[in-house]
N, C-alpha and C positions, 0 to 999 in steps of 0.2 A: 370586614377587613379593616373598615375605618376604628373600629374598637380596639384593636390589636397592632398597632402601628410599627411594633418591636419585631412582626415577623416580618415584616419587611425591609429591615434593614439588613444590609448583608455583610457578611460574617468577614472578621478581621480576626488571623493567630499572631499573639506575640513571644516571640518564642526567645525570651532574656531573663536571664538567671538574678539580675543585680533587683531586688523587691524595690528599692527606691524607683528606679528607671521604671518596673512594671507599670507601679500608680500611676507615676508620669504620664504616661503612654498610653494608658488605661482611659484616662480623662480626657485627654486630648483627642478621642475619635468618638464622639458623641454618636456621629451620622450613621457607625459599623456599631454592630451586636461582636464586641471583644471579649475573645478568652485568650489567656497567659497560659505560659508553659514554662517552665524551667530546665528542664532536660530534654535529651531525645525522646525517652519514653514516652513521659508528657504531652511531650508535642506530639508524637506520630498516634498515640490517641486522638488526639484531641484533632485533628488530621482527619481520621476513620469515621468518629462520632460525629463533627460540625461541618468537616468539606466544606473551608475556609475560600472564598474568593482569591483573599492576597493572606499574605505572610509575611511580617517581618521577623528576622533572622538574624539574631547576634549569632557571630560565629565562634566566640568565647564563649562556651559552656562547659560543665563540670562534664567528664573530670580531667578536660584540657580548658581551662578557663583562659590560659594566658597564650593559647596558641589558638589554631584555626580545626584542627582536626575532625575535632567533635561537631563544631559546626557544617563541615562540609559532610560530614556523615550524616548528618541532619540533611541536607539540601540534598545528596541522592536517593533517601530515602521517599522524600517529598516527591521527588523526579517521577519516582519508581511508580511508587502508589495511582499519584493522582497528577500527571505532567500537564496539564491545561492550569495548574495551581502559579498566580505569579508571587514570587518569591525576592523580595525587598531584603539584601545582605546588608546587614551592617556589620564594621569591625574596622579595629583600631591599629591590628597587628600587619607589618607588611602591606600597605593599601594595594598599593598597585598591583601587586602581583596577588593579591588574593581576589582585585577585583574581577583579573582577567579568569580566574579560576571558576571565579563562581558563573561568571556571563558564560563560558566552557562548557558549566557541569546544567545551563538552562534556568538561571535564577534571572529574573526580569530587569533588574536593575542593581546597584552597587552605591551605596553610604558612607562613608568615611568618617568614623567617630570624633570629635565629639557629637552628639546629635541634637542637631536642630531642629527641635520639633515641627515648627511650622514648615522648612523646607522638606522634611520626613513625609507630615502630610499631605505636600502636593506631589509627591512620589506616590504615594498610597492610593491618593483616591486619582491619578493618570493609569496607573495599573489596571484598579478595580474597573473604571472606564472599557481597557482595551482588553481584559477579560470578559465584559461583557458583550463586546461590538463581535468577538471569537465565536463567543456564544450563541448569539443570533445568526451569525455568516453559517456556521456549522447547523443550525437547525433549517436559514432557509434552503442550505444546499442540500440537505436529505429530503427536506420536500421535493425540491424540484429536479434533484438526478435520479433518483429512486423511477424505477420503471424498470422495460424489460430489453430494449434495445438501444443500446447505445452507440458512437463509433461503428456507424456502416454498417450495423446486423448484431452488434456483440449482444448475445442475451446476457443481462443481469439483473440482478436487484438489490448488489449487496454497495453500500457506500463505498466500501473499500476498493469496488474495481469501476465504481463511474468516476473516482477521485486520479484513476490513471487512465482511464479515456481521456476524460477532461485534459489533461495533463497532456496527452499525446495530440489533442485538437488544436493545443495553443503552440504546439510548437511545428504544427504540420507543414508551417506556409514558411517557415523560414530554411535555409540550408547548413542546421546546425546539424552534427552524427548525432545518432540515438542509441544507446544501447540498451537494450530489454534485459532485464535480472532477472529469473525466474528457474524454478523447477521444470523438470520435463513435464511436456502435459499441460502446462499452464499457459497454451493460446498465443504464446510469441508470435506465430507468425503470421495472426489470423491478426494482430495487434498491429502488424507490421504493415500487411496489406492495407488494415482502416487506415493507419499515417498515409500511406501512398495514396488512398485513394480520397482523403480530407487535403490533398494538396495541391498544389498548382502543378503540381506533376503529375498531374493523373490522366494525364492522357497519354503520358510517355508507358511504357515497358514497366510493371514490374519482376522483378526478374528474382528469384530465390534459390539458394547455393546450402546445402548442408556441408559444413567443412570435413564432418567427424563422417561421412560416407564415402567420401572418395579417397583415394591414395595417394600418398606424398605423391608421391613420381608424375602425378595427374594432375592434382590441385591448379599445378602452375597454371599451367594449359590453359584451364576449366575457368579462371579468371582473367588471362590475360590473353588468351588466345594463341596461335602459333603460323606464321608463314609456309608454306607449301615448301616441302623439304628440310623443314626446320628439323626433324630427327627421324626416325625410321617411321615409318608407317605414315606420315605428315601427306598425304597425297594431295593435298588441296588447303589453303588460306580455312582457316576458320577466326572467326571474333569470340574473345574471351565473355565470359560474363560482365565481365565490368562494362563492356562496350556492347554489349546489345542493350543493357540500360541505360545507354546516353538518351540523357532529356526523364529517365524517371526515375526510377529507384533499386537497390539492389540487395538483397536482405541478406547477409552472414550470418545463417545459425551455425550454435556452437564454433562462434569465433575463436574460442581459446585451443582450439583442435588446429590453429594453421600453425606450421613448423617455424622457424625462429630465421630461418634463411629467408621464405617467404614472407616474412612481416614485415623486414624491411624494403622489400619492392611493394607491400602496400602500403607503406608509411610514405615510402617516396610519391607515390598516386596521390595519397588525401595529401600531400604537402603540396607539389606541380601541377595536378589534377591532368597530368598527360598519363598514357602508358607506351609500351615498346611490347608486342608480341614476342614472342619467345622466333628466334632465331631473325627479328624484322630489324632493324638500324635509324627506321623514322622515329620521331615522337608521336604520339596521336592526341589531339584532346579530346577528352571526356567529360562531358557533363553530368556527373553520375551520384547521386546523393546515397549515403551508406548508411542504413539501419541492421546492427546490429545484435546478436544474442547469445548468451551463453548460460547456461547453468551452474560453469565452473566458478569457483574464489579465481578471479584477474591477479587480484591483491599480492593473494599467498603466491601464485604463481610466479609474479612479478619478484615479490621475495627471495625464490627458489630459480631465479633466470631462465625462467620457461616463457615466459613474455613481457614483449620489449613496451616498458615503463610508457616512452617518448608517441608510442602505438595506441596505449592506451587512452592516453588523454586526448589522441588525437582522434577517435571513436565513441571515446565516452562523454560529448562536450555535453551532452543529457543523458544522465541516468534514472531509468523507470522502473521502479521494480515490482513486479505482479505478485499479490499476491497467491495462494495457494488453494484451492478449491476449498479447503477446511478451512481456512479464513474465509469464506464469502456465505455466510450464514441468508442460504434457501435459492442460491443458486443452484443447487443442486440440483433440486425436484424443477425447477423451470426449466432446466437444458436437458434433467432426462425425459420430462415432456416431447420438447424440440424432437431429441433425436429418435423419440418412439413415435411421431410422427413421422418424421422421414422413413426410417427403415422399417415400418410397416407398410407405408405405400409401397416400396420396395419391392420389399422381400414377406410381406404376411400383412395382407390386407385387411385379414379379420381380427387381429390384435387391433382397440379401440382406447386403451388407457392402462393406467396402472391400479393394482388391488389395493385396500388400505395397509396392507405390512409389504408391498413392496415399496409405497413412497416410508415409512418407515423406516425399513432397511435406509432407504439411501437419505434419509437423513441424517441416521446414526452414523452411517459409513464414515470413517473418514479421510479416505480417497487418496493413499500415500502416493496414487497414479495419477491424479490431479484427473483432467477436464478428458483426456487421452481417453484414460482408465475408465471413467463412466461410461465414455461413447462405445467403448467396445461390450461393457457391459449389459449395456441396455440392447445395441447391437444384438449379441449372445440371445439374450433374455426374450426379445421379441423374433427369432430363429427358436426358439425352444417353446414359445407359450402354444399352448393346445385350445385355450380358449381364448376370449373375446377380453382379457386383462391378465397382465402380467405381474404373477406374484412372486413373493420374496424367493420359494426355493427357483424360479426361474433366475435371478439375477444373482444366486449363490454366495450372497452374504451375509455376513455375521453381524451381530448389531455390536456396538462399541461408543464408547465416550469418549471427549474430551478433556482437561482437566482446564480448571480455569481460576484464577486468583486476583476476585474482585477487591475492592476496597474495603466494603463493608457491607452488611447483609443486605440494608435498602441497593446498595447497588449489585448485588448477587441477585435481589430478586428484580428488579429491573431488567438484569443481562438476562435474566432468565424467559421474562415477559417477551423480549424485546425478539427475543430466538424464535419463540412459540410462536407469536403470532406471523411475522416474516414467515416462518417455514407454510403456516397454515395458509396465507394470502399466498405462497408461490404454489400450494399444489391445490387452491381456488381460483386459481388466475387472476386474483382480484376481485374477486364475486364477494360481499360483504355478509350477504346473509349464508350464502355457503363458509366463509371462515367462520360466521359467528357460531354455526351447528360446531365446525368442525370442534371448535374450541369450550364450545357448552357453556355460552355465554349469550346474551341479549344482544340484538344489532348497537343500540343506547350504550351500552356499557362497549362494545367494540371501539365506536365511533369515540367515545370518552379516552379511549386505553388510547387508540390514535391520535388522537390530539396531544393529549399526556407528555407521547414520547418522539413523536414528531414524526413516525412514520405514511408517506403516503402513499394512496391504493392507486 
């Protein structure tokens, strides 16, 4: 390495049209391996082929030289591609308000032309710095969230859903609302119980409500409770949901299912933190912390006055959003493990694992029923197996792909490694010499491939 000093320095794009400037700029980063660009094309090559640390970014380029256009078409593109990329804007046109544009659109910092080379470069190499410190943060925390349980039992192993455990641990112990984003299937409320039960309320009640089950005419009720005589049938006081959770927690799935009259009686709760039973005249208080869920767009709804704005913020003061069973590459094969353990103690004690094209299947699968969907399947699957392993025609899938649009081939074939081997460690449980057969590769070369990309067993 010592003979080669040039590959270690890391890669600086200059992306300006004016050739005098380029030189300039050129010479002046000794410490970075610099390539020049003159247009978008240019650049978003040179992007794909070098996977630049930083960027600088004149926002005048052909063939809007004397506006900003072309430059900011430059700066989504960069977004698009490769968004961990920090992106140094410079431009002369409009400052201010192209600065804010660009900070908007994700570009790291903002220059005001004329440029000063040397204040340029301590912009460049403050970047390169906190691109790298990203860098490291994101490799040690794949090391060390990576595993199979996280948040109270959640099985996983994909980054993507320990990045929202994580996420739901730091905000357990405070009394801020939670709302959960997510598809049907994708474990809202198994997420909800972990908050409740990661908090200092865990010893209270957690108590969970589906909105989209019960009927207007009930809803009230079923949250707020109702006084003896309060309307026909009322034979006796009962306590609303919200009030059997005093002191823990109360989970609203599919929040956006509550009608428009009743949002404002729970907008008035999270504001007074009292309620009033249906037909009662006291106030009550309640200590009752609200994690919420929905599948619906809030958003659009809010748009279209289906739900009240002033409601929203006051449930949404954290928003989590889960990803989707097909984003959590080799979750799949660890929780249909899980649940082919349980429902075979169950219900078919001689079913012992799964066959090599049923974990197949369900890796190709791509599970538009989310986490639901499998359980029922494998369910299904181990109710129908005849022998001691349950294969693909038991689980009645089809194999299928996903479509995917890497940066460039070295990162095609990365995503591609990176899939592979994660899937083979979840249906090895970890076992290293069993991935290495599965994958027809040497333990050595495993253990390399591991390191490589930062995955841990």
């Amino acid at each position: 390495m010592a003979d080669f000093p040039n590959k270690l320095l890391p890669k600086l794009l200059i992306v300006e049209d004016d050739p005098g400037l380029q030189a300039q700029l050129k010479w002046a980063y000794e410490d970075f391996e610099v390539v020049v660009a003159g247009d978008r094309a240019s650049a978003l090559t040179a992007l794909r082929a070098e996977e630049p640390a930083v960027v600088t970014l004149d926002l005048g380029l052909p063939p809007d030289p004397d506006g900003t256009s072309e430059g900011f078409a430059v700066l989504d593109a960069i977004m698009a591609l490769k968004p961990d990329t920090k992106v140094v804007v410079a431009s002369g046109h409009g400052a201010r308000e192209s600065a804010l544009t660009a900070i908007a659109k994700g570009a790291y910092d903002f220059y005001q032309k004329p440029i000063d080379i040397e204040a340029l470069g301590l912009i460049v190499r403050r970047a390169l710095h906190l691109q790298r410190l990203e860098g490291e943060n994101r490799a040690l925390a794949s090391k060390s969230d990576e595993g199979n349980r996280v948040l109270g039992g959640l099985i996983t192993a994909a980054p993507e859903m320990v990045k929202v455990a994580r996420t739901i641990e730091r905000v357990a112990n405070t009394n801020v609302s939670v709302m959960l984003l997510g598809a049907s299937g994708t474990g809202k409320e198994l997420l909800a119980r972990g908050l409740h039960d990661a908090s200092d309320r865990a010893q209270g009640n957690f108590v969970a409500i589906n909105c989209a089950a019960i009927p207007e005419n009930l809803l009230e009720s079923e949250l707020f409770g109702h006084e003896k005589g309060a309307f026909t049938g009322a034979v006796k006081t009962t306590e609303g949901k919200i009030e059997l959770a005093d002191g823990g927690t109360l989970f609203l799935d599919e929040v956006g299912d509550i009608p428009l009259a009743l949002q404002v009686k729970l907008l008035r709760f999270l504001q007074e933190r009292t309620i009033e039973r249906i037909g009662g005249r006291r106030s009550i208080a309640v200590d009752t912390r609200i994690v919420c869920a929905t599948h619906q767009d809030l958003e659009t709804m809010i748009g279209e006055g289906r739900f009240r704005e002033d409601l929203f913020y006051r449930l949404a003061e954290i928003v989590v959003k889960i990803p989707s069973l097909a984003e959590r590459p080799g979750d799949s094969a660890l929780l249909a493990k899980a649940f082919l353990a349980r429902f075979a103690r169950e219900m078919n004690p001689q079913v012992k694992g799964f066959a090599p094209d049923a974990l197949a299947s369900i890796d190709a699968w791509g599970w538009p029923g989310n986490v639901r969907e499998l359980e029922n399947r494998v369910k299904r699957a181990v109710i129908m197996a005849d022998g001691k392993l349950v294969n693909a025609e038991d689980l009645d899938l089809e194999a299928g792909d996903r479509d995917e649009a890497p940066l460039n081939l070295k990162a095609a074939r990365e995503q591609a490694d990176r899939k592979v081997i994660r899937h083979a460690l979840a249906r090895s449980e970890g076992n290293i010499s069993s991935t290495a057969r599965l994958l027809g590769i040497s333990r050595p070369t495993l253990y390399d491939l591991l390191k490589q990309y930062g995955i841990a067993t």
